[in-house]
C-alpha positions, -999 to 999 in steps of 0.1 A, spaced: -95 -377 192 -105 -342 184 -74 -328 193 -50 -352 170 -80 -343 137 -68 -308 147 -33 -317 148 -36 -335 110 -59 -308 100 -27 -279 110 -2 -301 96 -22 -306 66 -27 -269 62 5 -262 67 19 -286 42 -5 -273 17 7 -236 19 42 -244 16 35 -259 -16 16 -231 -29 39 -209 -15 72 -224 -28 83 -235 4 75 -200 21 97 -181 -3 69 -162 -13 47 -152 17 16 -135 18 36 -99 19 54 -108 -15 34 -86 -45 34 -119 -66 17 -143 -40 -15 -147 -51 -3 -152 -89 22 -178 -76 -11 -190 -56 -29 -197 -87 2 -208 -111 5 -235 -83 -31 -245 -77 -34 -242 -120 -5 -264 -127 -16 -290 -99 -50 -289 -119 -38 -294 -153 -13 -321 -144 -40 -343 -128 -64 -334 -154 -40 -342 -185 -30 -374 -167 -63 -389 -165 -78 -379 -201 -41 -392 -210 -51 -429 -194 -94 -425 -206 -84 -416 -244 -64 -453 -243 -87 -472 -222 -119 -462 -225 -125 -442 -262 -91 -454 -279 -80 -419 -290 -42 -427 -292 -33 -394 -312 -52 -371 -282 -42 -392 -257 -3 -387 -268 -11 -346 -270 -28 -350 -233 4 -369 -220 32 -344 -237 7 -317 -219 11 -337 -189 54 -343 -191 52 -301 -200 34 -288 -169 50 -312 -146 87 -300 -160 68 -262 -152 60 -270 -115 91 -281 -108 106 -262 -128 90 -233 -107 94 -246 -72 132 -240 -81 135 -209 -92 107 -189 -83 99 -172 -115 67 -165 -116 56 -142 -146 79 -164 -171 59 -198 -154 27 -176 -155 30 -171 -194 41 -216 -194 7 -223 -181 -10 -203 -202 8 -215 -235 11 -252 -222 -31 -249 -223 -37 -225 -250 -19 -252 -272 -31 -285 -255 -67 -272 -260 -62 -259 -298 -44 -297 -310 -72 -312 -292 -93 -295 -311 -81 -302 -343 -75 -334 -338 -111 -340 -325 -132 -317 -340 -164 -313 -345 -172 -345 -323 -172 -351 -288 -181 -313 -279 -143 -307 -280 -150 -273 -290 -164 -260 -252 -130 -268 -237 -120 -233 -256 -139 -216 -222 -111 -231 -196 -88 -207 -214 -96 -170 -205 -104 -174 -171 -65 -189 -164 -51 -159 -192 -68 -131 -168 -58 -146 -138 -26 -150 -143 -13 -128 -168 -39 -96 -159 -64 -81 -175 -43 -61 -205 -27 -99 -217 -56 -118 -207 -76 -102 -235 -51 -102 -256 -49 -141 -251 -85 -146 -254 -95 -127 -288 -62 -140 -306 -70 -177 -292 -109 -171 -301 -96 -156 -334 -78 -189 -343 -107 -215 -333 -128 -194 -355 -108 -195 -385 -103 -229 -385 -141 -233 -377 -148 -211 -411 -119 -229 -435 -137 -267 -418 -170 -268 -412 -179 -275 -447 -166 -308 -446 -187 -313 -415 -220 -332 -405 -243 -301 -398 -264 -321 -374 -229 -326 -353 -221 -293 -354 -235 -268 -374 -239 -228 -372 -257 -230 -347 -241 -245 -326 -211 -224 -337 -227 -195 -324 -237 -207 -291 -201 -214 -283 -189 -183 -295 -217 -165 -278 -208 -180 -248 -170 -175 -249 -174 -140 -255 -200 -138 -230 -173 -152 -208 -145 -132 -216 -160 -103 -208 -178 -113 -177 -145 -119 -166 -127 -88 -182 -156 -69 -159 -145 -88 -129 -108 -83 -132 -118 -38 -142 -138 -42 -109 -111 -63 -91 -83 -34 -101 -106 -6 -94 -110 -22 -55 -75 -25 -55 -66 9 -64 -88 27 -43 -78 4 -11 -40 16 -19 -56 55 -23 -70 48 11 -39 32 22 -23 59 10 -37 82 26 -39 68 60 0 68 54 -1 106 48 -21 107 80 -3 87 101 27 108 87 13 144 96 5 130 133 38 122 139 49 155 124 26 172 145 37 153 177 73 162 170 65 198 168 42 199 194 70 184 215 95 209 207 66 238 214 63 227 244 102 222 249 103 258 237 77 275 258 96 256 291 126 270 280 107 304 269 89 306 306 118 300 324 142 324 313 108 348 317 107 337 351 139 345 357 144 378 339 112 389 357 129 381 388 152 412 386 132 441 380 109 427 411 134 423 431 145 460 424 110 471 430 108 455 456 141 468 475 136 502 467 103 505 472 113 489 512 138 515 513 116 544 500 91 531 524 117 535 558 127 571 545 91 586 543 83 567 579 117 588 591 103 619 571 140 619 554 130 626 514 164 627 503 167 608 470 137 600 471 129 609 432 156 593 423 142 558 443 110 564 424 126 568 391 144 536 398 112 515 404 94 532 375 123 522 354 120 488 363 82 484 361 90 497 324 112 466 324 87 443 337 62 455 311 85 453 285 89 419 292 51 411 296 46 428 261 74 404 246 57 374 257 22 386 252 39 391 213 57 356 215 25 341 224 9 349 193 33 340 168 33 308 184 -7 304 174 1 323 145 -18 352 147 8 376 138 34 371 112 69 369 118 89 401 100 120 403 106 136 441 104 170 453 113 178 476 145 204 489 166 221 463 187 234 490 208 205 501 221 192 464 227 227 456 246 219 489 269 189 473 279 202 444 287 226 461 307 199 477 324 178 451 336 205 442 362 221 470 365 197 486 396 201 445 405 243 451 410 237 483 426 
């Protein structure tokens, strides 16, 4: 039994978010899906609520005149949703909903006014203008909508019964609207201000993420390099020892046979490659730090001759 409630429960939910999601066209990644959210969950809402004040003004009070404004409300926002579920548009359906209320709420008013307490119906208005319009429009909305009750209030309430509504309780409603509008006007600053310093951090976790990556790649080819870098070393290294080596065996037979011919000329061979070798110690020890940075690189012209000679050199006792 548990297990099918959680099956109707799922299929429930997931029947609900296609609706307010237009059938999945706009998913949670889409930049608009919370405002399609609430034009969705708003125009649900107002169709429900304009049909039943549309069938309680006839049955119950006998308001025919509001009862036809709540009914054309209720034809209007039902065109809207559907309208919307087809195309998708949701700052033109966004400014509908607001307009659709902003003018069912004013002709109520002035059909109704001052009785019934039609006049606090003005407060369902600016939450719905912020929400879906932002904060910039949803003031706008607001103080021009505000504006407009309160004239009329000014050019009528002469002819009214002060005991039904006088100044007083003018000013409690107006109070209270403003009160409301800016309460939410705060929560919508607050709302952006958490939303722009979640995409700085975002942002910056980006550039993070981005500088690792850079780092990794050049790490990689560092490493790549040095290989490369050690094992031409290695083998470059290989010569000059190896001509060390041989002469120094051979030098080593002729003193044990006390014959010291060419013998200079064997030393001068393995002191000119232990220049080598140490000439190739001191590049690396220099290619070591420019790697880490501690020197700068400046590049300066030179002979190439005298670099090819050396070349030459390093396996030149190695051919011999």
């Amino acid at each position: 039994v548990i297990s099918i409630i959680e099956r109707i429960e799922l299929v429930e939910a997931n029947i609900l978010y296609r609706f307010l999601s237009n059938q999945n066209r706009i998913s949670k990644e889409h930049p608009d899906f919370k405002r399609a959210y609430l034009i969705n969950t708003i125009l649900s809402m107002m169709i429900l609520f304009f049909l039943f004040f549309t069938i309680i003004d006839i049955v119950a009070f006998k308001l025919y005149q509001a009862s036809l404004i709540n009914c054309t409300a209720f034809l209007t926002s039902s065109f809207f949703l559907y309208y919307f579920h087809k195309t998708d548009k949701v700052r033109f359906t966004a400014k509908a909903t607001v307009a659709i209320l902003a003018l069912a709420i004013l002709l109520v008013i002035l059909q109704l006014s001052p009785k019934h307490d039609i006049f606090y119906w003005m407060v369902t208005l600016p939450p719905v203008a912020f929400f879906l319009l932002g904060r910039k429009f949803g003031y706008v909305v607001s103080i021009f909508f505000g504006g407009i009750v309160a004239a009329y209030y000014f050019i009528r309430y002469e002819h009214w019964d002060s005991e039904l509504f006088g100044l007083e309780a003018a000013s409690n409603i107006s109070l209270a609207y403003l009160g409301l509008v800016l309460t939410i006007a705060f929560f919508e600053s607050s709302r952006q201000d958490a939303f722009n310093d979640m995409a700085k951090d975002l942002e910056k976790r980006k550039l993070a993420e981005q500088t690792l990556k850079e780092n990794e790649v050049r790490l990689y080819e560092l490493n790549a390099t040095k290989d490369k870098f050690f094992s031409i070393i290695a083998h470059d290294l290989r010569n000059p020892f190896n001509t060390i080596m041989g002469f120094s065996e051979i030098l080593e037979d002729k003193i044990k046979s006390k014959d010291y011919g060419n013998t200079e000329k064997f030393a001068s061979l393995i002191k000119d490659s232990s220049e080598q070798v140490m000439d190739l110690l001191t590049n690396l020890l220099e290619w070591s730090r420019l790697q880490t940075g501690k020197i700068q690189l400046r590049p300066e012209y030179f002979e190439i001759g005298s670099f090819i000679n050396r070349i030459v050199n390093l396996f030149k006792d190695t051919a011999r």
